[in-house]
N, C-alpha and C positions, 0 to 999 in steps of 0.2 A: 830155741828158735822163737819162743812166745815170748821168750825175756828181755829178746834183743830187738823185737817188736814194740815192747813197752818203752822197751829207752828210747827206739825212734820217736813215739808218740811224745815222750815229756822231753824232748831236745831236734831239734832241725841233726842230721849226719854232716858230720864236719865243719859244725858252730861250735864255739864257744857258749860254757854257761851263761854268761852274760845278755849276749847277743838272741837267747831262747828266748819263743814267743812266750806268750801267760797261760799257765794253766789253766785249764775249762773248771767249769762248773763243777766236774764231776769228782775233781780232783781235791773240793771240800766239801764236798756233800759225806751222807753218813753209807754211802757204800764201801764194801769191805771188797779187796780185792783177792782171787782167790791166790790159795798156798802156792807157795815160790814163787810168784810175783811181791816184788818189793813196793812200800809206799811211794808215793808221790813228795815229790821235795816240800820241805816247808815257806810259806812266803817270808822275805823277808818283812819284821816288822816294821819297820820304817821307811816310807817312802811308797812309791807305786811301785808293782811289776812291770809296767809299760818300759818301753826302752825305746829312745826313738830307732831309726834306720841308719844303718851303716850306709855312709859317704860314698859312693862308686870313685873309684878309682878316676883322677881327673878333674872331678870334680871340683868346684870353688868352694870356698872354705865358708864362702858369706855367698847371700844373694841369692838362696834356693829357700824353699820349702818341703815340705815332706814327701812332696813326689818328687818326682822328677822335670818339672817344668822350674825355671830359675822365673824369680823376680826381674821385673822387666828395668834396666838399667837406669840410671839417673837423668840421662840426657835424653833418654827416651820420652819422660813425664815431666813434662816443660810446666804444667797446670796439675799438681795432684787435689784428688779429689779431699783428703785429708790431711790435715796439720803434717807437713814434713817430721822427720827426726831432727833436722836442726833445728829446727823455730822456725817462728813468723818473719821475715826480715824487717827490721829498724825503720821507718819511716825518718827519716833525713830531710829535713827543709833548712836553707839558711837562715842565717839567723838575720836576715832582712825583712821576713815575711813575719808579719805581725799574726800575734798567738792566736787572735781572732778566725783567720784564714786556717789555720791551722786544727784548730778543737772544732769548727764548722766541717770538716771533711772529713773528722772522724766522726763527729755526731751521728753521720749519715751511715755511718758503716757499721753491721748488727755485732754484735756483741764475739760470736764466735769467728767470725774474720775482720776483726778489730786488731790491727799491729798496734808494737806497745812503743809508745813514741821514745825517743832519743832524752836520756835524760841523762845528768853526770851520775859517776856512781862513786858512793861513798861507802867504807866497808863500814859497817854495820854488826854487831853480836847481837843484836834483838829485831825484831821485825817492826816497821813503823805503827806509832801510836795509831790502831784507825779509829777510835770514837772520836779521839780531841781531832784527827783529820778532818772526819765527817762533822765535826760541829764547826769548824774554820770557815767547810765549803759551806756549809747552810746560812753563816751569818755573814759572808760575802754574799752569799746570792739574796739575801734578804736584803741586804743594802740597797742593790742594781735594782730589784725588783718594784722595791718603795722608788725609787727615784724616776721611775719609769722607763727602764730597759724593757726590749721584749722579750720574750719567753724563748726564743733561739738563741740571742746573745747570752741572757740568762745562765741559761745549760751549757754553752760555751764556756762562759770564766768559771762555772763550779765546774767542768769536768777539765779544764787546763789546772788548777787547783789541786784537787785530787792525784793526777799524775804527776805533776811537782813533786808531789812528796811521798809519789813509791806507788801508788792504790793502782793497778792498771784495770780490773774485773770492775769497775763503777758506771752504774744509771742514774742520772742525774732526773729528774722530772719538775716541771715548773706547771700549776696553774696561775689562775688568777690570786690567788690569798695563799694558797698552798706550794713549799716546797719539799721536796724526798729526796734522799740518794742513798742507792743502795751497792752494799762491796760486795764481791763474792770473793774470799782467797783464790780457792781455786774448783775445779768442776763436785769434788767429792766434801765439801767444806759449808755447812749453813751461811748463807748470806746476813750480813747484817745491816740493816734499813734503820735508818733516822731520819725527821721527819723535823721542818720546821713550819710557824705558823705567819705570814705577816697581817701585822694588827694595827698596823697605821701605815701610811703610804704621803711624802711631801713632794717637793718637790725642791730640791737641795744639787745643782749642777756642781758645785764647790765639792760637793761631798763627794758624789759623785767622781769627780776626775780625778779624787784622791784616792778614792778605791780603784778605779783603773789603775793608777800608778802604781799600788802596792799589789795587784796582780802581776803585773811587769815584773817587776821585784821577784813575787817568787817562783813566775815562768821562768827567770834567768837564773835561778836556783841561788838569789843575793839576801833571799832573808828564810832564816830560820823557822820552824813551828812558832817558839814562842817569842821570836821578831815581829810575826805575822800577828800574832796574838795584842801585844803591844802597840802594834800602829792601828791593830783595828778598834782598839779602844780608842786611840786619840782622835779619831775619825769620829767616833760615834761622840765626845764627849767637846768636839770643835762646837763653838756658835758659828752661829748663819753669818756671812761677809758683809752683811747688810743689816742695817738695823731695820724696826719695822716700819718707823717714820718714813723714811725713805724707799720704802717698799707700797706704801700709800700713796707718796706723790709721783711715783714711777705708775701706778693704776693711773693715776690722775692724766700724766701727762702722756702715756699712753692711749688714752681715749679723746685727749683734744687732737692729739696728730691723727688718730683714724677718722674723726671727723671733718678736719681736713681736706682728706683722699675723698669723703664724699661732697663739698663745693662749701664746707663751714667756711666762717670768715675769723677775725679775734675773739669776736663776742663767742660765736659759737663754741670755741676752742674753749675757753675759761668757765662755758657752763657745762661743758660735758667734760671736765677735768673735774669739775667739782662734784657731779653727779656721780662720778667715780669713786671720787674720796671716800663722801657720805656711805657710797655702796659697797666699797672694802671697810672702813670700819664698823658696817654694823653686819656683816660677815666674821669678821672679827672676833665682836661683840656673842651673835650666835656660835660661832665654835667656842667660847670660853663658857658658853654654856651648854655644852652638851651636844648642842644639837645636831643631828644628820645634815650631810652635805645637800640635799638638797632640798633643805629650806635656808641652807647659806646662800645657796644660788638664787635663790627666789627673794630673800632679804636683800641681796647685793643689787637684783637688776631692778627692785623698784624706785632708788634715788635717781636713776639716769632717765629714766621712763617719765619719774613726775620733773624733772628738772626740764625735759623738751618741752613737755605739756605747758609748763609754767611760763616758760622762753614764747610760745605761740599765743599764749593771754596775753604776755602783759610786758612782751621784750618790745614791743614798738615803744614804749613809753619809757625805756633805759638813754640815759644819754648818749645822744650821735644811732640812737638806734634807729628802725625801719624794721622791712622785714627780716625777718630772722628764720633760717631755714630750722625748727625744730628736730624734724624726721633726721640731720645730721646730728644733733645732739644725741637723741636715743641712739642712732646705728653706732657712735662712737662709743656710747658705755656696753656697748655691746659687743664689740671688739675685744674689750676686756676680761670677756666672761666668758665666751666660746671655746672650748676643752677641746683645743687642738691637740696638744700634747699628746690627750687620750685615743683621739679619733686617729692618728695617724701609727699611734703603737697597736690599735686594735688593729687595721686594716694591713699590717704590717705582722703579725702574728699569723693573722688569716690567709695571706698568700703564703707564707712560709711551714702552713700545714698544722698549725697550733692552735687548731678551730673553737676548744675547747676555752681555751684563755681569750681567743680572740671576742667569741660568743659575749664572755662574760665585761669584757672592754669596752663593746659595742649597747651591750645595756648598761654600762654604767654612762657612757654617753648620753644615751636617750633619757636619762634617767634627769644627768645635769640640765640637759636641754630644755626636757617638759618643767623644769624648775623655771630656769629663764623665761618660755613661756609663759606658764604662769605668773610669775610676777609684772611683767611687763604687761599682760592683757591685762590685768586687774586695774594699771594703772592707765593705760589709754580707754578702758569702757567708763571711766570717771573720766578723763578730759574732753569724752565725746556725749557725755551725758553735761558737761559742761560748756559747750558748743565750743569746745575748741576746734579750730580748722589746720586738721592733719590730711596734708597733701600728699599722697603718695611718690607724686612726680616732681616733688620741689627738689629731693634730695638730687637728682640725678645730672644736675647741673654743675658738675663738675668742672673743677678750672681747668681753663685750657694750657694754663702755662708749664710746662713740663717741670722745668727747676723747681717750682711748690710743691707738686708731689713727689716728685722725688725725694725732696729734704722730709715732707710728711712722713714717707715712707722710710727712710733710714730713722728716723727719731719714736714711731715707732715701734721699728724693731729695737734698736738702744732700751726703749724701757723696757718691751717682752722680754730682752735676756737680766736685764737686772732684777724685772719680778720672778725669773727662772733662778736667780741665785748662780747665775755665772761665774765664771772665776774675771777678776778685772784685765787681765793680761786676754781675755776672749771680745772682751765687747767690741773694740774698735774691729776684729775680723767680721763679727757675726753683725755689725751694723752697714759697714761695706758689702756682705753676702744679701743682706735683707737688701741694699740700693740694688743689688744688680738684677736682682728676682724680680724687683719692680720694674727695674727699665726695660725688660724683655719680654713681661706680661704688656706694657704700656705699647711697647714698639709691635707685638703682637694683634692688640687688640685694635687698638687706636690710630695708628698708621695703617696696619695690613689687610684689618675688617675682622680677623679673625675672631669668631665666635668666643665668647668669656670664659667656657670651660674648656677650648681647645685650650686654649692662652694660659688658663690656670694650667690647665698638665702640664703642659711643654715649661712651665717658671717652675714647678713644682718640682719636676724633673730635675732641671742645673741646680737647686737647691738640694735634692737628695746624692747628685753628681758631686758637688763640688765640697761638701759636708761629708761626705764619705772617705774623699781622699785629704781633707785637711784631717781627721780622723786616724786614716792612716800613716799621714807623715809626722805624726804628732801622739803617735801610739794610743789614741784616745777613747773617750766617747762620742760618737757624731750627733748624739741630741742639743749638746751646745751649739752646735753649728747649722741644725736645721731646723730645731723649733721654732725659737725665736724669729728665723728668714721667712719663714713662712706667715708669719703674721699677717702683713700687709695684703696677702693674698685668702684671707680666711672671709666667708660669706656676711659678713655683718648685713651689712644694706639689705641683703636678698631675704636675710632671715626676719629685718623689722619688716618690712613690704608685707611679707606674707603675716603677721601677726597685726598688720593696721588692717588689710584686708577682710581677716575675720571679723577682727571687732564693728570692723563699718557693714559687715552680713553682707560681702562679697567673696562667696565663699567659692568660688571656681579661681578665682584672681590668687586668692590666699593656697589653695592646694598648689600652682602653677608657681606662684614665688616659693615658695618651700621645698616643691622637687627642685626649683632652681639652685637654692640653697644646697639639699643635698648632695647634689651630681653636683656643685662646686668644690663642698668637702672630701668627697671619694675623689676626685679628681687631682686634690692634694694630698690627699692619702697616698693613691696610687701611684703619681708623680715619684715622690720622694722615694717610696722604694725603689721602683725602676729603676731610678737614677742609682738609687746604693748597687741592686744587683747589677750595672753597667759597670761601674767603677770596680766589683770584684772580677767582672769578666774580663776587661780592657786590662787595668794593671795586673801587669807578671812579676814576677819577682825572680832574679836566677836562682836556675835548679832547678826548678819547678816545686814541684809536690803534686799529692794527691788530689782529686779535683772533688769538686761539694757533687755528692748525690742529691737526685729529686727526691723533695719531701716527701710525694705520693707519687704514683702513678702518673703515667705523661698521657695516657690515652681514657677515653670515658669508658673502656670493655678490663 
């Protein structure tokens, strides 16, 4: 009876050996059991004693767990809270919808619910090279960055890059000088992070559209690792489309058509082209010697400064001359020196949540600026220590005849895209795009009364509108198509005013022109992007896709 007791204890009645629970504790500890009772089975060595549960009869073979409650069915869990068993599903967009649109709304999506985009598949015995990957994406994004991309497009073309060519687990990051990107294979796997530096920065549009195109290339999966490799040396090892001659007299003639737009006549045109000259070559002159950008800025803006000065002594005594509006000569060489480019990719960083790059955009602005200023006050406290007579109000007499500035204004935006290094197949668009910014600032302000900074936004605006989608239809970069338009709309006049103002110790008049200045420039800042984030709201593309996450937070809590 006690024996048959025992064997109840080490087996359930009417189980199989198998199906037995595990024996307790007792049954390896060092207790001896008494006489005629038999030992305790030995465990098997390999493996656990666990056994799961016998199936009830009925049962589904799948889809239950260890009790008795089933997993809840497929059609049940429309949204699981964790990665399915089959995967992430394929993000699909046609192939109409520019890559742009496309790395933009994965950007936004975190890492662990990031689908891995649609790419061809090639059978492969080895896993893709990721160092020389990661060094491809960094010295494409070093390109865009020197040329003045923002910091969103930026991480855009490295992380469409990356995925091209296999890497899906990639974080791209851009500062202002610094770029990163890091791969992780997969959850259980050390990440591997490379890191680049930029250490010059131009401004090369040519270069530029050539690196967009070889993006293109290997979004469409058309060039190889070391295809890639290959044209990005010929890229890096291309000269400028322009020689520098002609990048001197496109300053030149740059500054007489802005002087123009403020009421210059021929004379004034030919001495603020020249004041230009002298101010890009001894800019020049200081970069080939060393020196930091902002005493290039401040060597640049003093030949346009003394050339007004000089024009107000002693331009009545030029033949056929009279008066000569000065204050148009400076504001024209000033035209040429105001760091649009930079002020519009800061302010443009900064709404896109890239406060960090944007920060550092924003002071390198301030930075060219107080150069400008400075050079320019240094040379108006000598023209008024020399009793030169600098009128604040002379400049403002602009011509009434609409045809003159208009052509002022297309001519130049024509030079701002050739001192940009345009590609030449661009100029005639972006010199047409600059006319129509003006006609609708003009028709704004001048016809309708409309206040000067409404007028700028609203031009600013069809400039970042219309630059966005030539952009798009042309697979490209939209800085070709909006920097340069935006010229003829950047604060010159506003910003001499307030620096005559100081120097003559009218210093409420001088803070009042410079906030006007400012809220001119955010006003083209702001424009332009709005206009771009219209143009990606408005145009669709069939199929759809994914739509772009907010950078931050949409509420202030």
């Amino acid at each position: 009876m006690t024996e048959s007791k025992r064997t109840g204890d080490g087996g359930a009645l009417g189980t199989s050996p198998q199906d037995a629970k595990p024996d307790s504790d007792e049954a390896r500890s060092a207790f001896t059991p008494p006489l005629g009772v038999p030992l305790p089975p030995v465990p098997e060595p390999e493996g656990s004693a666990f056994q799961p549960p016998t199936l009830a009869a009925g049962s589904p073979a799948s889809g239950s767990t260890t009790g008795n409650h089933p997993l809840p069915s497929r059609s049940a869990a429309q949204h699981p809270a964790f990665t399915p068993p089959e995967g992430i599903p394929v993000v699909r967009l046609p192939s109409e919808a520019p890559w742009q649109d496309r790395m933009r709304a994965m950007l936004r999506i975190p890492v662990a619910e990031r689908p891995a985009p649609e790419r061809s598949e090639k059978p492969e015995s080895e896993g893709p090279p990721v160092p020389r990957i990661l060094d491809l994406t960094l010295r494409i994004g070093e390109l865009l960055l020197a040329g003045g991309e923002g910091a969103e497009d930026v991480e855009a073309a490295m992380f469409g890059v990356a995925h091209a060519y296999g890497l899906d687990r990639v974080e791209p990051t851009v500062t202002f000088t610094l770029l990163s990107i890091s791969h992780q294979p997969s959850l259980v796997d050390d990440p591997i992070t490379a890191s680049r530096t930029v250490r010059r920065r131009g401004t090369d549009y040519t270069r530029l559209a050539a690196v967009f195109r070889l993006i293109d290339d290997i979004m469409a999966h058309e060039a190889t690792l070391e295809d890639a490799y290959g044209t990005l040396a010929e890229i890096r090892r291309n000269r400028h489309p322009y020689p520098g001659w002609l990048l001197t007299a496109a300053a030149g003639f740059l500054a007489g058509a802005a002087s123009m737009l403020v009421g210059g006549g021929p004379t004034v045109f030919v001495a603020a082209a020249i004041g230009a000259m002298l101010g890009d070559r001894l800019a020049w002159l200081c970069a080939g010697r060393g020196l930091p950008e902002f005493y290039q800025f401040v060597a640049a803006a003093m030949p346009a400064a003394a050339m007004g000065v000089l024009m107000n002594l002693y331009g009545s005594h030029l033949p056929g001359g009279g008066h000569i509006q000065s204050s148009a000569v400076i504001t024209g060489g000033l035209y040429a020196l105001i760091p649009g480019r930079a002020l519009v990719a800061g302010v443009q960083d900064g709404l896109t949540g890239f406060y960090i790059t944007a920060s550092a955009r924003l002071l390198e602005v301030m930075y060219l600026i107080v150069g400008i200023v400075f050079g320019v006050t240094m040379v108006l406290y000598v023209g008024v220590s020399l009793h030169a007579q600098l009128n604040p109000d002379e400049a403002l007499h602009t011509y009434q005849n609409a045809p003159v500035q208009l052509l002022a204004a297309m001519a130049l935006t024509l030079a701002f895209a050739v001192m940009l290094q345009c590609e030449r197949g661009v100029l005639a668009i972006v010199t047409l795009h600059g006319g129509v910014a003006w006609v609708v600032y003009g028709a704004l302000h001048y016809q309708a009364g409309l206040s000067p900074i409404a007028a700028t936004a609203v031009a600013a605006g069809l400039v970042g509108l219309f630059g966005q989608m030539l952009s798009r239809y042309r697979f490209a970069s939209a800085l070709p198509y909006v920097t340069a338009a935006i010229g003829p709309l950047l604060p010159g006049s506003a910003t001499y005013f307030g620096l005559l103002a100081f120097t003559q110790g009218k210093q409420d008049a001088g803070v009042a022109s410079l906030a006007k200045a400012a809220a001119l420039a955010l006003a083209v800042a702001i424009g332009v992007n709005l206009g771009g984030e219209v143009a990606r709201m408005v145009i669709k593309f069939p199929g759809g896709g994914p739509s772009r996450r907010a950078a931050k937070r949409t509420r202030g809590f």
